[in-house]
C-alpha positions as CSV (number, residue, x, y, z in Angstrom):
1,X,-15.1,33.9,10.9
2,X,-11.6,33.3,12.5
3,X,-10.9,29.7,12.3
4,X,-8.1,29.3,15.2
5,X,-5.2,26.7,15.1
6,X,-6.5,25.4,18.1
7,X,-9.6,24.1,16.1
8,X,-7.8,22.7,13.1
9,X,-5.7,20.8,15.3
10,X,-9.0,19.6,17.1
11,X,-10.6,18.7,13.6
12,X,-7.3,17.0,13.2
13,X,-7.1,14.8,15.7
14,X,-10.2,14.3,15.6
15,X,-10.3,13.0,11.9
16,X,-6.6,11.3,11.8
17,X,-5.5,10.3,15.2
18,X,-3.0,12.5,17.8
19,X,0.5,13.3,16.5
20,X,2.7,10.4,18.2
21,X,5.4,13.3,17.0
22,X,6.2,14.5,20.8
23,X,5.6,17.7,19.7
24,X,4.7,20.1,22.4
25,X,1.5,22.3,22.4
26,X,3.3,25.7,21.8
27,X,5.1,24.0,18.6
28,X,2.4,22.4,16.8
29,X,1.8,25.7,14.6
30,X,4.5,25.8,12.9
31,X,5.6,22.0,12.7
32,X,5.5,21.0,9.3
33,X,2.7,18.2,8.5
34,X,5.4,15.1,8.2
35,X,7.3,15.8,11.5
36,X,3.7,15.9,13.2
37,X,3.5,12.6,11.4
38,X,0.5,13.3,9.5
39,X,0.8,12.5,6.0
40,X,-2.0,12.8,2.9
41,X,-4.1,10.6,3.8
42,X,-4.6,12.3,7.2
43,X,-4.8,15.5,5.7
44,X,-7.2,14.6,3.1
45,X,-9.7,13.2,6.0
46,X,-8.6,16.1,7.8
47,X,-9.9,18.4,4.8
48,X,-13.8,15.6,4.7
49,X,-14.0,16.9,8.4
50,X,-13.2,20.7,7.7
51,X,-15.7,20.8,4.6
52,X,-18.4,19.3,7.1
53,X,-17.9,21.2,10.1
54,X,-16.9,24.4,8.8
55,X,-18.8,24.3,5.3
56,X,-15.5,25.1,3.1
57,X,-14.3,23.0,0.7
58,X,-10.4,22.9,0.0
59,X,-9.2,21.6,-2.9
60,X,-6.4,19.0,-3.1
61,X,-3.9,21.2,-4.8
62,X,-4.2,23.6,-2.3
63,X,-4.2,21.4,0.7
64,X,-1.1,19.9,0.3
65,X,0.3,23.1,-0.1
66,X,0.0,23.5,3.8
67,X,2.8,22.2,5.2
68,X,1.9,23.6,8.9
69,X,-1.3,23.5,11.0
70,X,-1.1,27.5,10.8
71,X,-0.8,27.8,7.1
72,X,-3.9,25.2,7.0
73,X,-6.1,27.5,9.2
74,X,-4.7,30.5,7.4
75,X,-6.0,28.7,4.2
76,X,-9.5,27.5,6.0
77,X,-9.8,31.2,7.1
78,X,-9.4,32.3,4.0
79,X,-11.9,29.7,2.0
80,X,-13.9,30.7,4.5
81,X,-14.0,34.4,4.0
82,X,-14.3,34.0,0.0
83,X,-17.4,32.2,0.5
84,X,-19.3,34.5,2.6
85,X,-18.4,37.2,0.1
């Protein structure tokens, strides 16, 4: 399954608000989690939303590893792909 950046940032906002960041569309990849103005509490509702709608479950350590929407889907993808294995 390829679990876009498009959809984590859905699941996202969604599950912690919009980014009041100012961030354009075509940056939010790449922008690290605290410039996006997201911080762990976000992320950890972010991660309650992610287990439900996706069915993978990301553990703490490695979630705040992500620093960037696109290293969060990477990781998703990748929890994703170990459990259908």
């Amino acid at each position: 399954m390829n679990i876009t950046v498009d959809e984590i940032r859905r699941v996202i906002v969604a599950s912690a608000g919009a980014s009041e960041s100012g961030v354009a569309d075509a940056d939010f990849a790449d922008t690290s989690f605290d410039a996006l103005g997201y911080e762990s509490l976000a992320l950890m509702e972010t991660a309650t939303a992610i287990e439900s709608e996706f069915g993978v479950l990301i553990p703490d350590e490695l979630l705040f590893e992500a620093r960037t929407p696109r290293e969060l889907a990477e990781l998703v993808r990748s929890a994703k792909e170990a459990t259908a294995a």
